[in-house]
RODO-92570 format. One record per residue: residue number from 1; x, y, z of N, C-alpha, C in turn; residue in three letters. Coordinates in pm, whole numbers, plus 50000, padded with zeros to 5 digits. Example, Ala and Ser with C-alpha at 12.3 -4.5 7.8 and 13.67 -1.06 7.14 Angstrom:
! RODO-92570
num = 1, npx = 51319, npy = 49431, npz = 50780, capx = 51230, capy = 49550, capz = 50780, cpx = 51320, cpy = 49670, cpz = 50780, residuo = Ala
num = 2, npx = 51285, npy = 49775, npz = 50708, capx = 51367, capy = 49894, capz = 50714, cpx = 51290, cpy = 50003, cpz = 50787, residuo = Ser
END
This chain:
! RODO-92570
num = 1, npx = 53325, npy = 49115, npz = 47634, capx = 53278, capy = 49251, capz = 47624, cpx = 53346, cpy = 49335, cpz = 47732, residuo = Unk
num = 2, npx = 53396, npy = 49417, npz = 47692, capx = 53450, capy = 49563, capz = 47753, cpx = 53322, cpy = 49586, cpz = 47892, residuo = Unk
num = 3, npx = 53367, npy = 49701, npz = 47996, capx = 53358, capy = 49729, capz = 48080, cpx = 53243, cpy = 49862, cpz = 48046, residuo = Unk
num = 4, npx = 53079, npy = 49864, npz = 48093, capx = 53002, capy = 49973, capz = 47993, cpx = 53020, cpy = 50044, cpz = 48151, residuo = Unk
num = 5, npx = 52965, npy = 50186, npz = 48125, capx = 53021, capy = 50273, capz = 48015, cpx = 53193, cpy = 50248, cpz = 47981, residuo = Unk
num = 6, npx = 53230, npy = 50245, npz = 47900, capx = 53381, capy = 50299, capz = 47861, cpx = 53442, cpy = 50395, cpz = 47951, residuo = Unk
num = 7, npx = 53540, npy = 50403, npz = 48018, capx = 53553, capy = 50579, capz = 48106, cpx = 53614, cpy = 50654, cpz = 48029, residuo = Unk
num = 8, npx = 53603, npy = 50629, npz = 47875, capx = 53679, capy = 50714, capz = 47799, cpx = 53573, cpy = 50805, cpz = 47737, residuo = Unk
num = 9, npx = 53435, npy = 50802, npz = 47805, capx = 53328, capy = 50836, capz = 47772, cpx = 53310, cpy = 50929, cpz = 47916, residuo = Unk
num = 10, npx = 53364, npy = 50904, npz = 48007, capx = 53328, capy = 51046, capz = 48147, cpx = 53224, cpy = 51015, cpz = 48203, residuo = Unk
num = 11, npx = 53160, npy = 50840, npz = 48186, capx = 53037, capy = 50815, capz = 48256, cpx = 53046, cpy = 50751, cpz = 48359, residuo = Unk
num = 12, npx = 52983, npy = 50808, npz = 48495, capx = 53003, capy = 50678, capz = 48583, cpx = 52840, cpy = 50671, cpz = 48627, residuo = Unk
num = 13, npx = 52870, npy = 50520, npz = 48700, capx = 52677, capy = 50533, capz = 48779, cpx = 52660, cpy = 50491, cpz = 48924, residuo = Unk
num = 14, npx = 52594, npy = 50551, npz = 48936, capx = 52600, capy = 50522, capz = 49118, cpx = 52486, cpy = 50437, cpz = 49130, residuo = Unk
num = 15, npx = 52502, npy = 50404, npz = 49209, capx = 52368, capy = 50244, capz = 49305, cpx = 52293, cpy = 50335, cpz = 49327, residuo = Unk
num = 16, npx = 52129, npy = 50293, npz = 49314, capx = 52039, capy = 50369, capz = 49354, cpx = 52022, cpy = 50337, cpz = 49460, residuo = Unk
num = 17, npx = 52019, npy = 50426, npz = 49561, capx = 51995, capy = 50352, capz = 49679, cpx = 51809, cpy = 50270, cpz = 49734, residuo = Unk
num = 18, npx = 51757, npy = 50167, npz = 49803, capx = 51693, capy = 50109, capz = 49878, cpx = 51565, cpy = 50213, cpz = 49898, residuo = Unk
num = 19, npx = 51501, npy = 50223, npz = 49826, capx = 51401, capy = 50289, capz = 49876, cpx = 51325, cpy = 50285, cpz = 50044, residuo = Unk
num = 20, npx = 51276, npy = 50317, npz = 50080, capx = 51232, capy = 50323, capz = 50273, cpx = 51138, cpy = 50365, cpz = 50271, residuo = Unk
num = 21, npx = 51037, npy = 50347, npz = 50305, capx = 50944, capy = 50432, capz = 50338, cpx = 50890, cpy = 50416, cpz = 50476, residuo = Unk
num = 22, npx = 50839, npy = 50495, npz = 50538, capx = 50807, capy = 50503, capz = 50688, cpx = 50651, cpy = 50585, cpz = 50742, residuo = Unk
num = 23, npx = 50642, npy = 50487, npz = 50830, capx = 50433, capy = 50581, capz = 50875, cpx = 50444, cpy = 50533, cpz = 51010, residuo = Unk
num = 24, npx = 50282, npy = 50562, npz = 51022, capx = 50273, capy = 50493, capz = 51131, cpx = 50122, cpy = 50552, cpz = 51148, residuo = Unk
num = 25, npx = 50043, npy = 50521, npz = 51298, capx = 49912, capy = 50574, capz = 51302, cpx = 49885, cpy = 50737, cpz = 51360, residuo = Unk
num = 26, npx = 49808, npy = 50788, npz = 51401, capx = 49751, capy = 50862, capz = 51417, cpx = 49785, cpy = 50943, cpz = 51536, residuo = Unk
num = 27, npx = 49807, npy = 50850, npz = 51694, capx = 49827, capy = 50856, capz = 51803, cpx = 50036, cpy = 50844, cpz = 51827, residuo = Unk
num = 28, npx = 50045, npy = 50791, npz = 51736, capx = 50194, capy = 50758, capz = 51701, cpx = 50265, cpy = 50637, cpz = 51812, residuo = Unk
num = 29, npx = 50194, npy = 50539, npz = 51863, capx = 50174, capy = 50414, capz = 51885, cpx = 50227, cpy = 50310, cpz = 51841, residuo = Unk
num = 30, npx = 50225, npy = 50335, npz = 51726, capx = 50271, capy = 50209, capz = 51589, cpx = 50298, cpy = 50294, cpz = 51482, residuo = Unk
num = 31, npx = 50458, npy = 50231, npz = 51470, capx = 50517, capy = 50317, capz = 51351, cpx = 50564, cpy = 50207, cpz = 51283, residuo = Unk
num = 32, npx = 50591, npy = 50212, npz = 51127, capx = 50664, capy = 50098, capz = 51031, cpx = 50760, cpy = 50161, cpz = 50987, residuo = Unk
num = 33, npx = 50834, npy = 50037, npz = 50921, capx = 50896, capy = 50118, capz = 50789, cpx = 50861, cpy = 49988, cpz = 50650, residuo = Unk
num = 34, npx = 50882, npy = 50008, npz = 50544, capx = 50860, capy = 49951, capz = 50436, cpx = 50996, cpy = 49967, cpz = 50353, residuo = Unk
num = 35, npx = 51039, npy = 49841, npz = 50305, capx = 51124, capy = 49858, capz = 50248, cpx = 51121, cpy = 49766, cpz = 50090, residuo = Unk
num = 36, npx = 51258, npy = 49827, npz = 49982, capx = 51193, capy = 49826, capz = 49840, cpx = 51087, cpy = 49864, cpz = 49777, residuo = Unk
num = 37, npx = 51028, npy = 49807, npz = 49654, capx = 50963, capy = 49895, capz = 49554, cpx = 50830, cpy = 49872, cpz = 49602, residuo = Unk
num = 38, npx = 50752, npy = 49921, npz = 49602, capx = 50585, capy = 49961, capz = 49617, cpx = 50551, cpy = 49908, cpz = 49467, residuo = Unk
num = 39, npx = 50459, npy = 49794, npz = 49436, capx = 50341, capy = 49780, capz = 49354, cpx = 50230, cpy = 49799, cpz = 49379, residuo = Unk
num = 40, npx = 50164, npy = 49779, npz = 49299, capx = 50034, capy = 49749, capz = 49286, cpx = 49937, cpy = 49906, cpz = 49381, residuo = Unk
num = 41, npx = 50030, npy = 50010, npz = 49342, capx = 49946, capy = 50181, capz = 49425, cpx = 49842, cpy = 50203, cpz = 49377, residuo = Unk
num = 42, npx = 49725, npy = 50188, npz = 49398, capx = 49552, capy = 50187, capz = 49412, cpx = 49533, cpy = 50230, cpz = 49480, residuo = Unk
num = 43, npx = 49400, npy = 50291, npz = 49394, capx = 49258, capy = 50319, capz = 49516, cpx = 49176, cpy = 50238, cpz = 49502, residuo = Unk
num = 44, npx = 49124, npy = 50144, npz = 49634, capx = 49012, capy = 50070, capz = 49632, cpx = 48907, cpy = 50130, cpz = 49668, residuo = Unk
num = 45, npx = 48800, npy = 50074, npz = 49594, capx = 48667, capy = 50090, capz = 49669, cpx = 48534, cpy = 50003, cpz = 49715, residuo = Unk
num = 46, npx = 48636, npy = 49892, npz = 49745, capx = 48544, capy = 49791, capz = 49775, cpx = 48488, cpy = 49846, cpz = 49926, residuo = Unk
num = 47, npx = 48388, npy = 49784, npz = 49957, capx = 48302, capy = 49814, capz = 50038, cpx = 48371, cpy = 49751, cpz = 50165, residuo = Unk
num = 48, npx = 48421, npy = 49644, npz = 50209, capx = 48464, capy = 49588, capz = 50345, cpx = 48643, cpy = 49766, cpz = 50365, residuo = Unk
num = 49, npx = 48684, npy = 49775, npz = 50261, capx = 48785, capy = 49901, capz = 50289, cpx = 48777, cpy = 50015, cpz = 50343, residuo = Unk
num = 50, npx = 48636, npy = 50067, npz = 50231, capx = 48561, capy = 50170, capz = 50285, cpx = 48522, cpy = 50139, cpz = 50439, residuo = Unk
num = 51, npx = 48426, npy = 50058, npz = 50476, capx = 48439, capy = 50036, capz = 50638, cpx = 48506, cpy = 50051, cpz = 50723, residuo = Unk
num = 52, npx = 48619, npy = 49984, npz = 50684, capx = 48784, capy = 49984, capz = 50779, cpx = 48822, cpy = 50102, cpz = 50818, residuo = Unk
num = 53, npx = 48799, npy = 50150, npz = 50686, capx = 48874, capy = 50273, capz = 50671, cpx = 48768, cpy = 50444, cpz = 50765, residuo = Unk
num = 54, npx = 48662, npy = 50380, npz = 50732, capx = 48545, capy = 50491, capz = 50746, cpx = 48559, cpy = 50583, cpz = 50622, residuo = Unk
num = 55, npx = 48626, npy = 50562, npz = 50515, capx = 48624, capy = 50691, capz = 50380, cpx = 48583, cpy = 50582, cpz = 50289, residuo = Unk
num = 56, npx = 48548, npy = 50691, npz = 50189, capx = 48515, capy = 50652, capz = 50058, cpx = 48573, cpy = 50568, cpz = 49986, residuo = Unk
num = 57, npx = 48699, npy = 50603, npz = 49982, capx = 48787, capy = 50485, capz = 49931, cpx = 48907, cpy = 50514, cpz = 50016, residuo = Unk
num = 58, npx = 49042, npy = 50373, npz = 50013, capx = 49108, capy = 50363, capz = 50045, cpx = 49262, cpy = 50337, cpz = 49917, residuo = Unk
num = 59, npx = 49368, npy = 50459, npz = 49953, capx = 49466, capy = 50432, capz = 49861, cpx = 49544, cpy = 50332, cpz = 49935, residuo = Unk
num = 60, npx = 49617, npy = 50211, npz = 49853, capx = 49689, capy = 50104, capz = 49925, cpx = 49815, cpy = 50111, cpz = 49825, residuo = Unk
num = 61, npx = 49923, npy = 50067, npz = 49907, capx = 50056, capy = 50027, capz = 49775, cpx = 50097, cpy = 49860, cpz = 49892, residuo = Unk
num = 62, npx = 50136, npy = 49806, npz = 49785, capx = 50191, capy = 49642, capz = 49784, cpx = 50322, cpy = 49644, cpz = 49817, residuo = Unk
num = 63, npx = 50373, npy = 49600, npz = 49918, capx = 50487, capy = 49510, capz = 49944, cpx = 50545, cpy = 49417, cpz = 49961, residuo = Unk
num = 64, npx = 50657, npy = 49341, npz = 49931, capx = 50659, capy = 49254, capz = 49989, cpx = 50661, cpy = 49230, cpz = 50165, residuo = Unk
num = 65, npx = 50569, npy = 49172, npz = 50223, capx = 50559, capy = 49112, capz = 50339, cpx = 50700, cpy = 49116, cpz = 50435, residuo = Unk
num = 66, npx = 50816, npy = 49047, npz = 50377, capx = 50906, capy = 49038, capz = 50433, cpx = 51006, cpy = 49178, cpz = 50445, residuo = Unk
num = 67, npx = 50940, npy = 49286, npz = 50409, capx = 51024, capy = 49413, capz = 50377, cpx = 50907, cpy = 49500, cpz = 50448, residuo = Unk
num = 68, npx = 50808, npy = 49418, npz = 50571, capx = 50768, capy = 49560, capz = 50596, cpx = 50811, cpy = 49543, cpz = 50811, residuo = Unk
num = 69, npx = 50825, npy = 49615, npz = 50853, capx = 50872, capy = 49598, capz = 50964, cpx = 50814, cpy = 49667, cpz = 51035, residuo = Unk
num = 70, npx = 50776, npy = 49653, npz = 51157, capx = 50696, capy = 49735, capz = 51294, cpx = 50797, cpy = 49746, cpz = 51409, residuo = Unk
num = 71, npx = 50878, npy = 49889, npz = 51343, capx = 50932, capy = 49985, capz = 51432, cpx = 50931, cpy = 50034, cpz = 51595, residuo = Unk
num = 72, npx = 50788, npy = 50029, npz = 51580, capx = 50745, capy = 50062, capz = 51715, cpx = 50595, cpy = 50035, cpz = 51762, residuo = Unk
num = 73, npx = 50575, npy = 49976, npz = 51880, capx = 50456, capy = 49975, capz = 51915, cpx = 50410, cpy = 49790, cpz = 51867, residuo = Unk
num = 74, npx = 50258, npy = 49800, npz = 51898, capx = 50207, capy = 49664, capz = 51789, cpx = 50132, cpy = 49649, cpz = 51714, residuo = Unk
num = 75, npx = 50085, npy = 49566, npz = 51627, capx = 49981, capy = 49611, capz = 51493, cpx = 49936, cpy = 49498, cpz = 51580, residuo = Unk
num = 76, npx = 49780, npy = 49556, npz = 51593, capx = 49677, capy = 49481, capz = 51629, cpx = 49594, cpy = 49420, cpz = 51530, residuo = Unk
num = 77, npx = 49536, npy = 49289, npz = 51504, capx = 49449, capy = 49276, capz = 51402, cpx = 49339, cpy = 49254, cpz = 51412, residuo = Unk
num = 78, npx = 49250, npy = 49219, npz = 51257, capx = 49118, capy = 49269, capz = 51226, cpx = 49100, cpy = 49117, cpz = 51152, residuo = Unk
num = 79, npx = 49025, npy = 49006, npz = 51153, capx = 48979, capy = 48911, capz = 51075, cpx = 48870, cpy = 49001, cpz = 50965, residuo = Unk
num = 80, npx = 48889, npy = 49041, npz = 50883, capx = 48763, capy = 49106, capz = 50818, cpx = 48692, cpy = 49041, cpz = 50732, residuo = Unk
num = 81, npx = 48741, npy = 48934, npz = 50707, capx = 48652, capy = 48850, capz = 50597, cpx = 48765, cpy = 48710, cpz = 50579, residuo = Unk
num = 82, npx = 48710, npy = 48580, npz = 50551, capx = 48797, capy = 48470, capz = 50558, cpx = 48937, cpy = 48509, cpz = 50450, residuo = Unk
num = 83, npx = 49058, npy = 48461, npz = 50546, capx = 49188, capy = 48487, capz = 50461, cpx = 49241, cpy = 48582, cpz = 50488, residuo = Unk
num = 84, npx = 49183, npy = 48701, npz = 50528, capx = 49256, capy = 48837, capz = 50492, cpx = 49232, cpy = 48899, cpz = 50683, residuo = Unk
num = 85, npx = 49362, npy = 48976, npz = 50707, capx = 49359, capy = 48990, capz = 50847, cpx = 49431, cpy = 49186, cpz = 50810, residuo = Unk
num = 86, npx = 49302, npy = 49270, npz = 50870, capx = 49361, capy = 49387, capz = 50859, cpx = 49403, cpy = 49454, cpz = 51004, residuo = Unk
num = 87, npx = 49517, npy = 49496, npz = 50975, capx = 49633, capy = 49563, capz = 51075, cpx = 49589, cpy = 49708, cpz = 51108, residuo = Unk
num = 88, npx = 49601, npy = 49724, npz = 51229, capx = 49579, capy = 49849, capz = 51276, cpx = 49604, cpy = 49887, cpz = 51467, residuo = Unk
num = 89, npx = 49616, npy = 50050, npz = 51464, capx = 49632, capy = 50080, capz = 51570, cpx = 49590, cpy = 50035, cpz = 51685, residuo = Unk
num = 90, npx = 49531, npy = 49982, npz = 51824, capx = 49452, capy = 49959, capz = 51899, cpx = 49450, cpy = 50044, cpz = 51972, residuo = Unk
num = 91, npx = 49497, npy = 50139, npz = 51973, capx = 49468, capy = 50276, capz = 52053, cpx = 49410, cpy = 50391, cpz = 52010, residuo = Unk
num = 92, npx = 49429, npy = 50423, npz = 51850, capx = 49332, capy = 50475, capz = 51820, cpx = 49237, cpy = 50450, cpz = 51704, residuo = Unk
num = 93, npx = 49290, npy = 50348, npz = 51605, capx = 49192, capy = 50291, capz = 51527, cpx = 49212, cpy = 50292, cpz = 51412, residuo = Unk
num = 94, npx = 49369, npy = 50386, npz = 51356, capx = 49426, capy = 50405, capz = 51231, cpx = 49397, cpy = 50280, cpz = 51177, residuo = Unk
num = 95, npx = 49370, npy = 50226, npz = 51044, capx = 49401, capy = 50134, capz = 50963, cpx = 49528, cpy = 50153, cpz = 50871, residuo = Unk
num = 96, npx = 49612, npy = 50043, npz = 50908, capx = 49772, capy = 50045, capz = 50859, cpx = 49794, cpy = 49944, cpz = 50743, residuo = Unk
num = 97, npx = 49732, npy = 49846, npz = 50763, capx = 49815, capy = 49730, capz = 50659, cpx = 49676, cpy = 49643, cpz = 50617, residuo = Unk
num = 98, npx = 49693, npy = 49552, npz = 50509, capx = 49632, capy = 49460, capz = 50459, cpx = 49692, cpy = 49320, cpz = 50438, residuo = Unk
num = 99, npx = 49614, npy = 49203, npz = 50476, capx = 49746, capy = 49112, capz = 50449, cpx = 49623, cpy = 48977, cpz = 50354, residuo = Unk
num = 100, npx = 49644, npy = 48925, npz = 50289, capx = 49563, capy = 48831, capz = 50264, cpx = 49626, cpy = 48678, cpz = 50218, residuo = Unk
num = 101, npx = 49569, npy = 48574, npz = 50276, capx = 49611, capy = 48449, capz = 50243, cpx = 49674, cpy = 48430, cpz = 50097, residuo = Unk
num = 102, npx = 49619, npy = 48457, npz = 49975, capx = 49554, capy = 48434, capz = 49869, cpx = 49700, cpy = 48475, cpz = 49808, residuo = Unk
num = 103, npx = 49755, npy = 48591, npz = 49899, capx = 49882, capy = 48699, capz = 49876, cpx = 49949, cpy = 48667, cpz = 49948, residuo = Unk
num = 104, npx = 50001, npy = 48553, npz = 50016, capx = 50093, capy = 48557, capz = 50108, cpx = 50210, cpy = 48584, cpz = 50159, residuo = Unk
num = 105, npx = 50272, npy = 48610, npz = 50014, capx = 50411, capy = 48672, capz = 50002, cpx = 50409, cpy = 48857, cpz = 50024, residuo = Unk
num = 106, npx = 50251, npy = 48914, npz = 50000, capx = 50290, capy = 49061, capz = 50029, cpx = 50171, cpy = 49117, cpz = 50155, residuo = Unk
num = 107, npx = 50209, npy = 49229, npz = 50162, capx = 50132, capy = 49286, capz = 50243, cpx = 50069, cpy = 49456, cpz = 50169, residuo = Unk
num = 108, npx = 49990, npy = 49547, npz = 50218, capx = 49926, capy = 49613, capz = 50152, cpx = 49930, cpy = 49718, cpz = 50249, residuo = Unk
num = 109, npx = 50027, npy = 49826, npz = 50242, capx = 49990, capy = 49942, capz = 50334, cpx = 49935, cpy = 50066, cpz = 50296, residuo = Unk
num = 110, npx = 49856, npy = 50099, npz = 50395, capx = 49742, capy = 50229, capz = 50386, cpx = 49827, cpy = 50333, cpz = 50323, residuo = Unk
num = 111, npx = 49825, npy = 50388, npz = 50183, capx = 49959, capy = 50509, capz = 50180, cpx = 49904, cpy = 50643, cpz = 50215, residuo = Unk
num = 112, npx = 49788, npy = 50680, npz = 50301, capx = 49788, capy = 50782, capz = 50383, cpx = 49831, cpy = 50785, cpz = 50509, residuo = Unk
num = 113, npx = 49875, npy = 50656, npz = 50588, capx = 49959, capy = 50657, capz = 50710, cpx = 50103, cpy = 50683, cpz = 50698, residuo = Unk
num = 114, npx = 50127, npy = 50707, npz = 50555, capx = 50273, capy = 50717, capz = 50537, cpx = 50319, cpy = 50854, cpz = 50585, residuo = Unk
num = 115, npx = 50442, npy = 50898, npz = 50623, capx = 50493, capy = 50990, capz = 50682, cpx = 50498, cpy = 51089, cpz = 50539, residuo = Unk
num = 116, npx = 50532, npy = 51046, npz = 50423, capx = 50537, capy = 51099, capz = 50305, cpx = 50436, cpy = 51046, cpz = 50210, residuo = Unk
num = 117, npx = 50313, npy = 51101, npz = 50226, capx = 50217, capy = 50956, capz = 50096, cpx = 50216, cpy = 51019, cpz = 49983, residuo = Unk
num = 118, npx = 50240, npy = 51151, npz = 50001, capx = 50288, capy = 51212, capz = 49814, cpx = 50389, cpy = 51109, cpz = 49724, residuo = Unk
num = 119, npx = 50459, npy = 51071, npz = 49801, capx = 50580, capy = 50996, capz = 49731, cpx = 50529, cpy = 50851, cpz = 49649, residuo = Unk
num = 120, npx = 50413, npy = 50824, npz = 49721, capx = 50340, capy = 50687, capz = 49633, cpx = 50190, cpy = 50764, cpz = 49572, residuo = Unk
num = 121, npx = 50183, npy = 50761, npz = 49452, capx = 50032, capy = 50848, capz = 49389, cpx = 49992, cpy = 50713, cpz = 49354, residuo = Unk
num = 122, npx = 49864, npy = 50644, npz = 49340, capx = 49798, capy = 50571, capz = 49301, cpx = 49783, cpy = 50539, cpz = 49165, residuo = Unk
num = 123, npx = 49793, npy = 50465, npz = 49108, capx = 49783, capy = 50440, capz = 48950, cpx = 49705, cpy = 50366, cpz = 48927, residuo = Unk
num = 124, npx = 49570, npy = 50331, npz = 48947, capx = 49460, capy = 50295, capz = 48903, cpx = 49382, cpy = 50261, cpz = 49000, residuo = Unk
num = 125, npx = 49209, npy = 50230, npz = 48977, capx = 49148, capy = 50207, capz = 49041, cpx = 49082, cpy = 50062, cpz = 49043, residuo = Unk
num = 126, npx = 49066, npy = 50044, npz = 49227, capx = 48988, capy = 49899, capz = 49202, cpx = 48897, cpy = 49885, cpz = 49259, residuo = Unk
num = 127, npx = 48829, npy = 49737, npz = 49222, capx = 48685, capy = 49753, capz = 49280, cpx = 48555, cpy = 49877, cpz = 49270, residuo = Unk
num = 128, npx = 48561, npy = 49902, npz = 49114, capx = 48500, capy = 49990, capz = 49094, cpx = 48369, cpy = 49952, cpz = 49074, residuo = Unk
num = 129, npx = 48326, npy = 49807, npz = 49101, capx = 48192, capy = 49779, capz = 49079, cpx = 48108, cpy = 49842, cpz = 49244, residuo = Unk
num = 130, npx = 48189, npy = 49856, npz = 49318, capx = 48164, capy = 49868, capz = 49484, cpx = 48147, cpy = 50031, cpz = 49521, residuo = Unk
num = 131, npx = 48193, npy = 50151, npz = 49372, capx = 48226, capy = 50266, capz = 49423, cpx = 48042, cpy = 50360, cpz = 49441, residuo = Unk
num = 132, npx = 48097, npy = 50388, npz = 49534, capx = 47984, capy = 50556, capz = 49570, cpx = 47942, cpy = 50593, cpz = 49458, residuo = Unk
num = 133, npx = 47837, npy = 50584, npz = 49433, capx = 47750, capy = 50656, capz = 49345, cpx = 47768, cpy = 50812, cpz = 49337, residuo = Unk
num = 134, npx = 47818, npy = 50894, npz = 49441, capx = 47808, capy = 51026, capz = 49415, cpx = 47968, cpy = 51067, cpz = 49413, residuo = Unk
num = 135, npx = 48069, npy = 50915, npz = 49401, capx = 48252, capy = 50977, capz = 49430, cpx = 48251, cpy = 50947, cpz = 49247, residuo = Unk
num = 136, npx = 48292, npy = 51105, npz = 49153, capx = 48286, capy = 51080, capz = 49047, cpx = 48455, cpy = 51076, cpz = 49060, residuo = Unk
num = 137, npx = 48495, npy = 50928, npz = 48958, capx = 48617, capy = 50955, capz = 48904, cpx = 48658, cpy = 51035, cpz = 48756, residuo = Unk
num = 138, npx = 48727, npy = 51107, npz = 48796, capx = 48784, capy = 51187, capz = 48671, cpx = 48946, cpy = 51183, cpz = 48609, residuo = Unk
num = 139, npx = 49028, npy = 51119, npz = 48721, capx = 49175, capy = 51132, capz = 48695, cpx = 49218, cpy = 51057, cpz = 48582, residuo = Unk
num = 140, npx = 49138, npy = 50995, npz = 48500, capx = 49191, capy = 50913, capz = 48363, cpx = 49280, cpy = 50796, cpz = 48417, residuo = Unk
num = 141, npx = 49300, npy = 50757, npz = 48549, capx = 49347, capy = 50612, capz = 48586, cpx = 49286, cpy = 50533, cpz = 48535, residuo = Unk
num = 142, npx = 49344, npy = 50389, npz = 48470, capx = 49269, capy = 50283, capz = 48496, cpx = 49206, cpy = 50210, cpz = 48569, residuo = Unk
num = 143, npx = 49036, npy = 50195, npz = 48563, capx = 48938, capy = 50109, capz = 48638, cpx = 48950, cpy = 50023, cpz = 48621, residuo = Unk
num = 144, npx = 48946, npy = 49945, npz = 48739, capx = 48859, capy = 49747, capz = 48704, cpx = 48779, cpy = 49755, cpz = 48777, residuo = Unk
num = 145, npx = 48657, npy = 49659, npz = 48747, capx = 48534, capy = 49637, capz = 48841, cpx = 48578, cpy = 49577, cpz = 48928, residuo = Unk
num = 146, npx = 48687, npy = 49476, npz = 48957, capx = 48680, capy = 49425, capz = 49068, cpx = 48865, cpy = 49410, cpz = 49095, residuo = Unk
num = 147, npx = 48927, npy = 49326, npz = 49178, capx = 49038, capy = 49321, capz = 49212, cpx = 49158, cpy = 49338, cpz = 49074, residuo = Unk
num = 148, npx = 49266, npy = 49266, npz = 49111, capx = 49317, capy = 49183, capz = 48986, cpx = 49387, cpy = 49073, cpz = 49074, residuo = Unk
num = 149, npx = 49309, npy = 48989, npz = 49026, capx = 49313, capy = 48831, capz = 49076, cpx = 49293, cpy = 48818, cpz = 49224, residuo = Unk
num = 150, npx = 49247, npy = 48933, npz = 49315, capx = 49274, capy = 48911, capz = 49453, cpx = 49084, cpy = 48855, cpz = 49467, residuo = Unk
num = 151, npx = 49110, npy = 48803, npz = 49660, capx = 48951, capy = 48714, capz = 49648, cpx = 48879, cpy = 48854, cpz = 49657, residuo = Unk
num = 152, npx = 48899, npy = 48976, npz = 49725, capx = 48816, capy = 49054, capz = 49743, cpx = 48891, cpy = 49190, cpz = 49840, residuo = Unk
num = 153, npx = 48837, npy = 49299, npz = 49816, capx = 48881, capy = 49412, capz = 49841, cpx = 49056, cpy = 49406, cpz = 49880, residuo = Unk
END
């Protein structure tokens, strides 16, 4: 097979480049960057998140683990429940990352610590058996009552 496009067709394609994304906390202490594609962009509302977090719910996007890097400063952690160890500022209390046994290959960052969190919108909701009685959802995302396949929040 020939060479696609043909260049007798005027097409060429360029490499997309590496997506990046970059945050950090509050106090600006601890900064990341994240690198490649973001899965799994949710809002949780399990109840141990909400805590962490102190809000109602928490939006998270999935990375792989090995693509997320701490730029500056140190991520302090949080045992919050067996398996799962949540990352955050120690200076002022931002919650940054999620990591869980169960997931060991990714990690889960807060996408409101992101320098840009417009750039990741959430595409469905989880742990909706756990949500606020008075936080009505309306955005037509898909719900699940509980994770997908994870042990918990």
């Amino acid at each position: 097979m020939g060479r696609w496009p043909p260049a007798a067709l005027g097409v060429t394609f360029r490499r997309v480049p590496e997506s990046i994304y970059t945050g950090g906390c509050l106090c600006g202490a601890v900064r990341y960057e994240a690198r490649g594609v973001a899965r799994y962009v949710c809002y949780c509302h399990c109840e141990s998140c909400r805590r962490a977090a102190g809000a109602a719910l928490v939006p998270w996007a999935t990375f792989e683990r090995a693509q997320l890097r701490i730029t500056h400063g140190t991520l302090a952690g949080y045992p919050s429940s067996a398996g799962v160890l949540r990352g955050f500022c120690s200076a002022c209390g931002t919650s940054l990352t999620y990591q869980s046994e169960a997931r060991a290959a990714d990690v889960d960052i807060a996408v409101a610590s992101l320098d840009e969190p417009a750039a990741l919108a959430p595409r469905m909701h989880l742990w909706v058996q756990d949500k606020l009685p008075w936080l009505p959802i309306s955005d037509g995302l898909p719900q699940y009552p509980a994770g997908l396949g994870d042990e918990d929040g």
